[in-house]
N, C-alpha and C positions, 0 to 999 in steps of 0.2 A: 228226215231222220229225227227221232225225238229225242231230249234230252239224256233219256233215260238208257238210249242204249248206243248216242253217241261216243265213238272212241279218241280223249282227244290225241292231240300230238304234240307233243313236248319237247321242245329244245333244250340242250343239254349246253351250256359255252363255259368251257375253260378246259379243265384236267380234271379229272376223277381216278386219283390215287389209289380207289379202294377197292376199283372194277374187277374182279376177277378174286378177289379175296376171298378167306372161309366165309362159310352162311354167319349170318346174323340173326336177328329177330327171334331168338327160338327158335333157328335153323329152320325158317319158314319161308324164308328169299335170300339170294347170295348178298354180301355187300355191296357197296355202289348203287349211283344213280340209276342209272340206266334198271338195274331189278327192283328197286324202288317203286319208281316210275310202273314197270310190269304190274308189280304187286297191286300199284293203285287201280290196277283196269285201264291205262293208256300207252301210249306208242312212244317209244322214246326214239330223238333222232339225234345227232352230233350239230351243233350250231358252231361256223365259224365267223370271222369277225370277216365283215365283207371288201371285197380289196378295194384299192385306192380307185375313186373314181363312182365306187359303187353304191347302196345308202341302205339302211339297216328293213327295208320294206321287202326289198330282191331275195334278199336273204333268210328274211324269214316270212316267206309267203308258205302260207298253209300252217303254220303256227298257232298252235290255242294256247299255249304257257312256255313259261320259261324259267329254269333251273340254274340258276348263275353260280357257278362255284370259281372264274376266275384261273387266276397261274400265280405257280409260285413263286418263279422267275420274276427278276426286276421288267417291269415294263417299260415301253418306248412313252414320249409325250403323245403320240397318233393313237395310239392303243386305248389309253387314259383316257383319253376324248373321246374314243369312239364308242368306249365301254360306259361313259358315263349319257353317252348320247344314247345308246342303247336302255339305258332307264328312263331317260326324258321320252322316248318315244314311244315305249310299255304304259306310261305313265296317261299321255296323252290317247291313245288305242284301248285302255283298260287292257291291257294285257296282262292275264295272272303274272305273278314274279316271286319267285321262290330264291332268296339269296341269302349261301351258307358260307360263313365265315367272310374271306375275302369280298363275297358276292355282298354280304352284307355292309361291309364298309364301304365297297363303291356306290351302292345305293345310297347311303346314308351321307357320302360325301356329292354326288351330284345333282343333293337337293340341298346343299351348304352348308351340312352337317362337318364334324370332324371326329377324329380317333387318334385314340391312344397309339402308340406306334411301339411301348415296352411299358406295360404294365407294370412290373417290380419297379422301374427307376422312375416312372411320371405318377402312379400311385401310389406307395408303398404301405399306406391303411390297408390295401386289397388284402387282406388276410387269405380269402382261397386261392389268389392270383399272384401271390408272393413270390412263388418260386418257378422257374423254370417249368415247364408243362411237361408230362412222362405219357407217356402213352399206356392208354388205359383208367386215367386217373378222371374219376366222378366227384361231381357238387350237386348240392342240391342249389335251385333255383324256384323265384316264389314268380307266378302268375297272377298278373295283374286282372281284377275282376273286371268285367264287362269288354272284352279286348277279342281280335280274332284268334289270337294265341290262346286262350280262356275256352271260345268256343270248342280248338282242338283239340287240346290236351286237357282239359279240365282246371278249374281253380284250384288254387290254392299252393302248394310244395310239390313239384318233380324232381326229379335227379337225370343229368342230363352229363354226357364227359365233356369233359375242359382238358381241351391240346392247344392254347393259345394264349400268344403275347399280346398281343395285341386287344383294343375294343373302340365302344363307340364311348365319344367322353360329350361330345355337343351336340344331341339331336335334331334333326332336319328339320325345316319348316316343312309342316303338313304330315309329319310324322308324332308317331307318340311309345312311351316305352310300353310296352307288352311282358316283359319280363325281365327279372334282375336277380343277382347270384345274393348270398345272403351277405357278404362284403360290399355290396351294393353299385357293383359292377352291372353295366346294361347286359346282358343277355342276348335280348333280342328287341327289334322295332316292329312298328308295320304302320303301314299309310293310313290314316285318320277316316279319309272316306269312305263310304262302303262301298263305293262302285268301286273299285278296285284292290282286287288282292293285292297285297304287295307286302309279304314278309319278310324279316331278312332275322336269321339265327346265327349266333354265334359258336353254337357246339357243332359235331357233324353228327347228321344224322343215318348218315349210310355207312359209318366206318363199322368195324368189329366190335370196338367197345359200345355202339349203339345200342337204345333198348327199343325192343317191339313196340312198343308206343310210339315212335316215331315216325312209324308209317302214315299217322296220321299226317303229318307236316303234307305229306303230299295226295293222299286222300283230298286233303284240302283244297291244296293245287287243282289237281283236277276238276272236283268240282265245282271248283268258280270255272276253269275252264269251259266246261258243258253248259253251266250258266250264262257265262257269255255267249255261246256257240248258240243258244236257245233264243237270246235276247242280245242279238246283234245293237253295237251304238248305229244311231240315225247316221245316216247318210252325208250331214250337215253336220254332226261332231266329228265327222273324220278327217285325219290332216292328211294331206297331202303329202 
């Protein structure tokens, strides 16, 4: 099958608060991942974290990307570890990785990154992040030129919503920032390499307040997934 009219299949792991929501985008797909996903031309499936005993390969056999959005909910230490072990192994596989909001802090903390845990009281310069986050509430954010983020959304000023306490404050080895609010808060990351997608966004891009532009975030996704799918790693990069 060719690139061109490969369909891939995308794991979805955490909670998608948004699924079932009014339309979004210029009422052109519902909210949530999962129509996102549709909208980009591939197959969305539910990804769970695979039970004790089991190891993140089983679990996502037949996987060409993956959509990390995480849980609200306090996590267990087994959890933490295995979510972060599930980026180490995306990472090593070139597995696309699309990670929003929480998705993005665990990515960026299990390559020894860290984050803000309350914006207002550990920054208080954040001028657009001062206050408590309302739903529905937009900033604009700048994109950094020559970035995979650049590629998808274009250069220069977007507006993007901000429902979050939280951010990245020390970015990852082998990561780099892609974009930042004009408070100069990170936005978003992505992996430095080019073999490997790996972005992680701080706004959401599937809720209600989202804008039609965002579809792109997983247009993108895709296709590197198809990319990959086309130009499999050798036999001899592959972990075990």
């Amino acid at each position: 099958m060719s690139k061109s009219t490969y369909t891939p299949c995308i794991g979805i792991y955490g909670t998608d608060e948004n699924a079932d929501l009014p339309s979004m985008g210029c009422n052109l797909w519902s909210a949530g991942v999962a129509a996102s996903i549709v909208a980009a031309n591939a197959t969305p499936t539910t990804l769970e974290m695979p039970a004790q005993g089991y190891a993140w390969h089983e679990a996502l056999a037949g996987i060409d990307g993956i959509v990390f959005l995480g849980h609200k909910h306090q996590i267990r230490a087994r959890q933490a570890a295995n979510e972060e072990r599930l980026c180490h192994w995306c990472r090593e596989r070139e597995i696309p990785f699309l990670g929003i909001d929480y998705g993005m802090h665990v990515l960026n903390i299990a390559f020894g990154g860290t984050i803000y845990m309350n914006l207002p009281k550990e920054l208080p310069q954040a001028l657009q992040h001062r206050h408590p986050p309302e739903p529905g509430v937009r900033h604009a954010i700048m994109v950094d030129p020559g970035t995979r983020l650049a590629h998808i959304y274009g250069e220069g000023e977007i507006v993007v919503n901000s429902e979050h306490v939280r951010a990245v404050a020390k970015v990852a080895r082998g990561f780099r920032v892609s974009g930042r609010a004009l408070d100069d808060v990170i936005e978003s990351i992505e992996a430095e390499t080019n073999g490997w997608f790996a972005t992680g966004v701080q706004w959401n891009p599937v809720s209600v307040t989202a804008s039609g532009l965002d579809i792109q975030l997983f247009r993108g996704l895709v296709d590197a997934a198809r990319e990959r799918h086309a130009h499999p790693l050798p036999v001899y990069q592959k972990v075990a």
